[in-house]
C-alpha positions in Angstrom: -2.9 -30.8 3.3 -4.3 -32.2 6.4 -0.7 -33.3 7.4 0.3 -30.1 7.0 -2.7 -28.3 8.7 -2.3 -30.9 11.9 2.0 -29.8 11.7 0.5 -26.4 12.3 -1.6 -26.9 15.2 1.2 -29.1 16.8 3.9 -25.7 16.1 0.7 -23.4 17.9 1.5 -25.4 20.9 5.1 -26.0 20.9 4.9 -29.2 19.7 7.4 -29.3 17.2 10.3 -27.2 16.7 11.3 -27.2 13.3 9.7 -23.9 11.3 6.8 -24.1 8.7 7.7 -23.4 5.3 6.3 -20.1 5.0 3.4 -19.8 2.7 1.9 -16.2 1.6 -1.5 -14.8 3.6 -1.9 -12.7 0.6 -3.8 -14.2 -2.4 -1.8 -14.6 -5.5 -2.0 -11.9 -8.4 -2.5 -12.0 -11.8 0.6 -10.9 -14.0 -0.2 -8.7 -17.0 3.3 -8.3 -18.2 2.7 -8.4 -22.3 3.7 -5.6 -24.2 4.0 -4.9 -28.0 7.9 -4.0 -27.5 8.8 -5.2 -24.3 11.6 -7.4 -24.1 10.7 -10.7 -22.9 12.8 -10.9 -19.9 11.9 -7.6 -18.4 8.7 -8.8 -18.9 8.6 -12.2 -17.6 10.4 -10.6 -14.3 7.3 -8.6 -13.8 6.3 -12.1 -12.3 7.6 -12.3 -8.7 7.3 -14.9 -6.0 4.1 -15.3 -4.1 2.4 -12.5 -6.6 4.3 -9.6 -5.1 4.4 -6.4 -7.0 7.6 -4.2 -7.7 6.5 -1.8 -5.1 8.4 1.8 -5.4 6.5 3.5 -2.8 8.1 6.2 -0.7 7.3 4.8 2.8 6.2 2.2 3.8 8.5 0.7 1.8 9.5 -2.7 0.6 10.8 -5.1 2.5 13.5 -7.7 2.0 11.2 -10.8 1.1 13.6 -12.7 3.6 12.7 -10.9 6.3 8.9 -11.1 5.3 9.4 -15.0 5.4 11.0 -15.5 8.7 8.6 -12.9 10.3 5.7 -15.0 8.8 7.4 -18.0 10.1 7.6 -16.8 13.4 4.2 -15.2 13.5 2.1 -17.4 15.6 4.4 -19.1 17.7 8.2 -17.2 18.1 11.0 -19.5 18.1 8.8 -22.2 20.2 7.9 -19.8 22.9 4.1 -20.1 22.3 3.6 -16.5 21.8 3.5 -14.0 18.8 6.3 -11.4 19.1 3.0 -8.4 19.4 2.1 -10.8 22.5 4.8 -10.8 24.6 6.0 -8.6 27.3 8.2 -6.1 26.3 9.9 -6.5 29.6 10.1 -10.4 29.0 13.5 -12.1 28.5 12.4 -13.2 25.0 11.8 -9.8 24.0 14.5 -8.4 25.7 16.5 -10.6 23.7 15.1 -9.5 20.4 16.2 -5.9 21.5 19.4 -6.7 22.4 19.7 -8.7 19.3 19.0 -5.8 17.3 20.9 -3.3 18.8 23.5 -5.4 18.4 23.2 -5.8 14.5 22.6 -2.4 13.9 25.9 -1.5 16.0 27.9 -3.9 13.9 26.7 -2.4 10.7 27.4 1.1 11.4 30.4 0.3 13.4 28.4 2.3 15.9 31.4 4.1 18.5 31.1 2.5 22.1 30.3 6.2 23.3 26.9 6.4 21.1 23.6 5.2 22.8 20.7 3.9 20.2 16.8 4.2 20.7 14.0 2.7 19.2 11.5 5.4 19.6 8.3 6.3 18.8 6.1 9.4 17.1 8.3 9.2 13.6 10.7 11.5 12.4 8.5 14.2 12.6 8.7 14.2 17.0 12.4 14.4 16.5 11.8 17.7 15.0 10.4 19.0 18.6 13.0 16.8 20.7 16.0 17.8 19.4 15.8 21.4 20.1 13.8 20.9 23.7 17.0 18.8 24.2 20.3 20.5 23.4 19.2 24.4 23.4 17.3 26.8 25.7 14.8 29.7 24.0 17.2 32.1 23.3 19.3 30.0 22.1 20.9 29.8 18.1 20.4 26.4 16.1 21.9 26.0 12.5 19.5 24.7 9.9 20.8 23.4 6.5 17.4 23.9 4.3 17.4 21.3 1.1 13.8 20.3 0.6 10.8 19.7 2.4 11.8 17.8 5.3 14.2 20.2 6.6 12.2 23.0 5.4 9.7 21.8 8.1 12.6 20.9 11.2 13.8 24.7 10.7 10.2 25.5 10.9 9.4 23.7 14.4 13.1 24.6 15.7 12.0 28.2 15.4 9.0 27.3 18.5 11.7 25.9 20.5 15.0 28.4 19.3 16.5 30.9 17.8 16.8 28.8 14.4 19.2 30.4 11.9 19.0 29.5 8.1 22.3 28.5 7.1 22.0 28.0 3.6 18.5 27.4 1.1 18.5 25.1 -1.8 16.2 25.0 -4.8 14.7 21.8 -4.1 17.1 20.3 -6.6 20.6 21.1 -5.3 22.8 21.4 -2.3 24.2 25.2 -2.2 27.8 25.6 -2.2 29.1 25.4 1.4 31.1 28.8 0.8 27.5 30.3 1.4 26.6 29.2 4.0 26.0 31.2 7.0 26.9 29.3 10.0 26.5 30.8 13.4 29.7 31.0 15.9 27.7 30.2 18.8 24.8 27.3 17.5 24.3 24.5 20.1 24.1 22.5 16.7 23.9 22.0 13.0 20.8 20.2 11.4 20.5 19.0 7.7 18.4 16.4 6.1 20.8 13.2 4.1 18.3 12.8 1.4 15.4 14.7 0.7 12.8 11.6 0.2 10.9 13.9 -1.7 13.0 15.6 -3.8 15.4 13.1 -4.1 18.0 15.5 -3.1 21.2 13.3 -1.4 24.2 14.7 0.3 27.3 12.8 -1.1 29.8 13.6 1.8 29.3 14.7 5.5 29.1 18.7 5.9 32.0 20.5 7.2 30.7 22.4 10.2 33.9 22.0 12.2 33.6 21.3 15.7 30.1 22.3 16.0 27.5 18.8 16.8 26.0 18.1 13.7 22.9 16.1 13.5 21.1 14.2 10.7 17.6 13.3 9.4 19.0 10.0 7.8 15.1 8.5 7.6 14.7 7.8 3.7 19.1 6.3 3.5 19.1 4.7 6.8 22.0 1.6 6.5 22.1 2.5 2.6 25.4 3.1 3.2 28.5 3.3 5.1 28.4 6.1 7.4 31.1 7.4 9.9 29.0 8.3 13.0 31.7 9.4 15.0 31.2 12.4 13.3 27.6 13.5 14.5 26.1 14.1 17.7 22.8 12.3 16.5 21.7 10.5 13.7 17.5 9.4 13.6 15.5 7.8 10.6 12.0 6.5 10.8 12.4 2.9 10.2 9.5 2.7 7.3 12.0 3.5 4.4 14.9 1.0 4.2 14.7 -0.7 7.6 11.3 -1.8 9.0 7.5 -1.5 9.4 6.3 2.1 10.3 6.4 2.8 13.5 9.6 3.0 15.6 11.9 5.5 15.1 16.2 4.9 15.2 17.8 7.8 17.0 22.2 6.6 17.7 22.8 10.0 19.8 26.4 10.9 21.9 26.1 10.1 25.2 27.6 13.4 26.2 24.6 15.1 24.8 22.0 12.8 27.1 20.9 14.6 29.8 21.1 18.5 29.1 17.3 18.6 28.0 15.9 21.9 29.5 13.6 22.1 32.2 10.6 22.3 30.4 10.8 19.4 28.4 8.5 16.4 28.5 9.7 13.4 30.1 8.5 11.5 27.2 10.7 13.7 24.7 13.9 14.3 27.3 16.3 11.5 25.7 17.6 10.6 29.1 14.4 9.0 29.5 14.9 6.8 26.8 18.7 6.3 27.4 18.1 5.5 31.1 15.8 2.6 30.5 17.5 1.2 26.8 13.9 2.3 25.3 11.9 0.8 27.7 10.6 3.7 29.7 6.9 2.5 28.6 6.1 -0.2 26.4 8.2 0.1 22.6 6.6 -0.5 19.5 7.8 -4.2 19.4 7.1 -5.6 16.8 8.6 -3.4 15.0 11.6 -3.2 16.7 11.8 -6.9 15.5 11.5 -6.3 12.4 14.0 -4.0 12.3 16.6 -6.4 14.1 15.5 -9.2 11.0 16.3 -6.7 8.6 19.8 -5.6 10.3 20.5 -9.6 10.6 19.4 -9.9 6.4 22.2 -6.5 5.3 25.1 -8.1 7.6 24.6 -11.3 5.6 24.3 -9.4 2.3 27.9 -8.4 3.3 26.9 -5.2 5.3 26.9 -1.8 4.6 29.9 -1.8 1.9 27.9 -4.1 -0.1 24.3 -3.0 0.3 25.7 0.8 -1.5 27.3 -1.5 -4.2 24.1 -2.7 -5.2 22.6 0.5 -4.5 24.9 2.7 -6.5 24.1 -0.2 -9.2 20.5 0.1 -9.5 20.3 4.3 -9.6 23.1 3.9 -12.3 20.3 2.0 -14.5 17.7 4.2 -13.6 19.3 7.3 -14.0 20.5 5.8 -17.7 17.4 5.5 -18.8 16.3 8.9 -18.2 19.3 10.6 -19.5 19.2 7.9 -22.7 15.8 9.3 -23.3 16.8 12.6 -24.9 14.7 14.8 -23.0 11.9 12.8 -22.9 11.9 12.2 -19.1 13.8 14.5 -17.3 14.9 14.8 -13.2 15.3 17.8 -12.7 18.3 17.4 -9.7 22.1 18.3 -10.1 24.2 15.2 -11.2 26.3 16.4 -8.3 23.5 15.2 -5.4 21.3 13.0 -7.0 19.5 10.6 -4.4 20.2 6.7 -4.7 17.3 6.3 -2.9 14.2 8.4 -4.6 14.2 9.2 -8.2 11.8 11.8 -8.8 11.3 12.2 -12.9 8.7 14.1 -15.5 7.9 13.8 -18.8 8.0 18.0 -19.5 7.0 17.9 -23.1 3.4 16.0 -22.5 3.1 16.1 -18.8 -0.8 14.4 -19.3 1.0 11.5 -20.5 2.3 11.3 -16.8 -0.6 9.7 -15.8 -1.3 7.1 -19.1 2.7 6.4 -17.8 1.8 5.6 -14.4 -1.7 3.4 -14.9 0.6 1.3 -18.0 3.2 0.5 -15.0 0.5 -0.8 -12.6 -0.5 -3.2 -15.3 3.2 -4.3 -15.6 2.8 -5.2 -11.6 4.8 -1.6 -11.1 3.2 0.7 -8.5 3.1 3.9 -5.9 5.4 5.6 -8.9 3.1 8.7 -8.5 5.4 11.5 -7.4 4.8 13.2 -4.3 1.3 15.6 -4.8 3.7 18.6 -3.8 5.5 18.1 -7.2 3.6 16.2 -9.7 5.5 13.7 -12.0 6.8 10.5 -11.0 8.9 9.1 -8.6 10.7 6.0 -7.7 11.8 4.6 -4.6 15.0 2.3 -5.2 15.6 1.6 -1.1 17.9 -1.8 -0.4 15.0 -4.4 -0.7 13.6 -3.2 -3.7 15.3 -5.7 -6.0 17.6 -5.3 -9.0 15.3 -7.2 -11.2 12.7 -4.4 -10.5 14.3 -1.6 -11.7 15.8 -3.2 -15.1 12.2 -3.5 -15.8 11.5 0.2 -14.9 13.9 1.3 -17.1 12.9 -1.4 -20.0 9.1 -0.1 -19.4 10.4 3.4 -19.8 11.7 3.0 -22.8 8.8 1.1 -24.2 6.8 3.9 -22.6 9.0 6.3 -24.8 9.0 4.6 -28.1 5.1 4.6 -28.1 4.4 7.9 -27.4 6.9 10.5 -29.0 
């Protein structure tokens, strides 16, 4: 121990080079995993390294344990520099390297066009509601808004401060409506609709048709989840605290054509020009975030990128979705087949919806948690992004199950 403790203090100051195995800050936890009918290996996988917990939660989200490693590794002293990446000058070369780095990752993985600047930005999702429209249409100008949950129910409704917003088409919170019906305006500056409904768990399975009108995505909750062709959208963003990174930056890949028609009104801070200008530098970046995120992109491209990561996706909702469908009614998600998220599985149990809660205090126990659905609809819900590990949700679905044969 004092070897160790004395290797550490010579790392602080750059004495050695080679990384510190990374030990957890985090105490261990206790495991409760026994259950009358629980199969024993769902159960002894309730046990993860370093007493982590199969975390489901919405946002923040899981992160690959990888990435958690390397960032602890890196914490105190980055890479021999002496610093902490949250120290350094985000005008430094080291960080300007971590940046690059990132970009560069994330480029790679999307196959991101030449033509297409990213941002790391700040202010969430949520500010891209505002900047969009203060950037590509005036006040009397039309903007198209695809409605399929709560997120874009609330982009229509801060588009309509900024624009004429027009509602294309409104779902029922648990499907897409047929694009036949929907009412697109001839002269829209552009065409906004929400991937995946992290609330809902409502997923488009195909890019909308909305010819050669700019189309533009909230992508925050499938971010890198799966191949994407961003040729065809003017701008793609996604907070990073889903599938990507710690909360706090936000990813916007936008046409470079569109930079620089912001009106005259708009904020410097929310005219993308800004941003573009300075490769998201204009003031000081959330940083350490933005590292984060570039780990992360590094960990998917070593998985085998995106064509992979949607494999194992696509894997994991398959057993999830299972076990609800195997339970004959007893749990039920309520969403078409058709446009079912991989990413958030929302689910009820209709005939004894007290035995929701009993469902969600037994997971905890089992080291399962944040499967509470969201307090707009009750139920549960869980949230499968890339990190959370296969492992995790067999024994989901094995607790289910259990869950099932104990109460009907």
């Amino acid at each position: 121990m004092q070897q160790l403790q004395k290797q550490q203090q010579m790392r602080a100051v750059g004495g050695l080079n080679a990384r510190p195995v990374p030990r957890p800050f985090a105490p261990r936890l206790s495991v409760r995993a026994q259950t009358s009918t629980l199969d024993k290996g769902a159960a002894a996988s309730t046990s993860q390294p370093f007493g982590r917990l199969f975390n489901f939660s919405a946002g923040p989200a899981v992160l690959p344990l990888e990435v958690l490693q390397e960032a602890q590794a890196d914490l105190i002293n980055y890479k021999g520099t002496g610093m902490s990446v949250m120290e350094m000058s985000h005008r430094g070369k080291e960080f300007m390297g971590i940046a690059a780095k990132a970009e560069e990752d994330l480029r790679k993985l999307l196959n991101i066009p030449s033509n297409y600047k990213v941002l790391f930005l700040q202010g969430g999702a949520s500010t891209q509601f505002s900047m969009i429209p203060l950037n590509f249409a005036g006040p009397e100008d039309t903007t198209d808004n695809i409605v399929t949950g709560s997120w874009s129910k609330k982009t229509i409704d801060e588009a309509k401060k900024f624009s004429k917003a027009n509602l294309v088409a409104k779902g029922d919170n648990k499907s897409i409506p047929a694009p036949s019906t929907w009412n697109l305006s001839p002269d829209a500056k552009y065409v906004h609709y929400c991937d995946n409904e992290t609330i809902q768990g409502v997923e488009f399975k195909s890019v909308p048709d909305v010819g050669n009108k700019v189309l533009v995505s909230d992508m925050s909750s499938n971010f890198v989840s799966k191949p994407v062709d961003v040729s065809k959208y003017g701008l793609i963003y996604a907070g990073a605290q889903k599938n990507v990174g710690p909360a706090g930056v936000t990813i916007v890949i936008v046409r470079e054509d569109l930079v620089g028609k912001a009106r005259p009104d708009c904020p410097t801070m929310l005219d993308y020009k800004t941003h573009a200008e300075n490769e998201s530098m204009y003031n000081t970046p959330p940083c350490y975030a933005m590292y984060v995120c570039g780990l992360v992109f590094e960990h998917l491209l070593k998985k085998g990128g995106l064509e992979a990561v949607y494999a194992n996706n696509v894997e994991k909702a398959k057993i999830l979705y299972d076990a609800i469908e195997a339970s004959n009614g007893f749990y039920n998600n309520p969403v078409d087949p058709a446009c079912r998220s991989l990413m958030n599985v929302p689910f009820t149990i209709p005939s004894n919806p007290e035995l929701e809660k009993a469902f969600i205090k037994e997971a905890e126990k089992l080291n399962m948690v944040q499967l509470k659905g969201h307090r707009s609809v009750g139920g549960m819900r869980a949230s499968i992004y890339n990190a959370m590990p296969l492992d995790g949700v067999k024994t989901l679905a094995a607790f289910m199950k259990d869950f099932q044969a104990k109460n009907v």
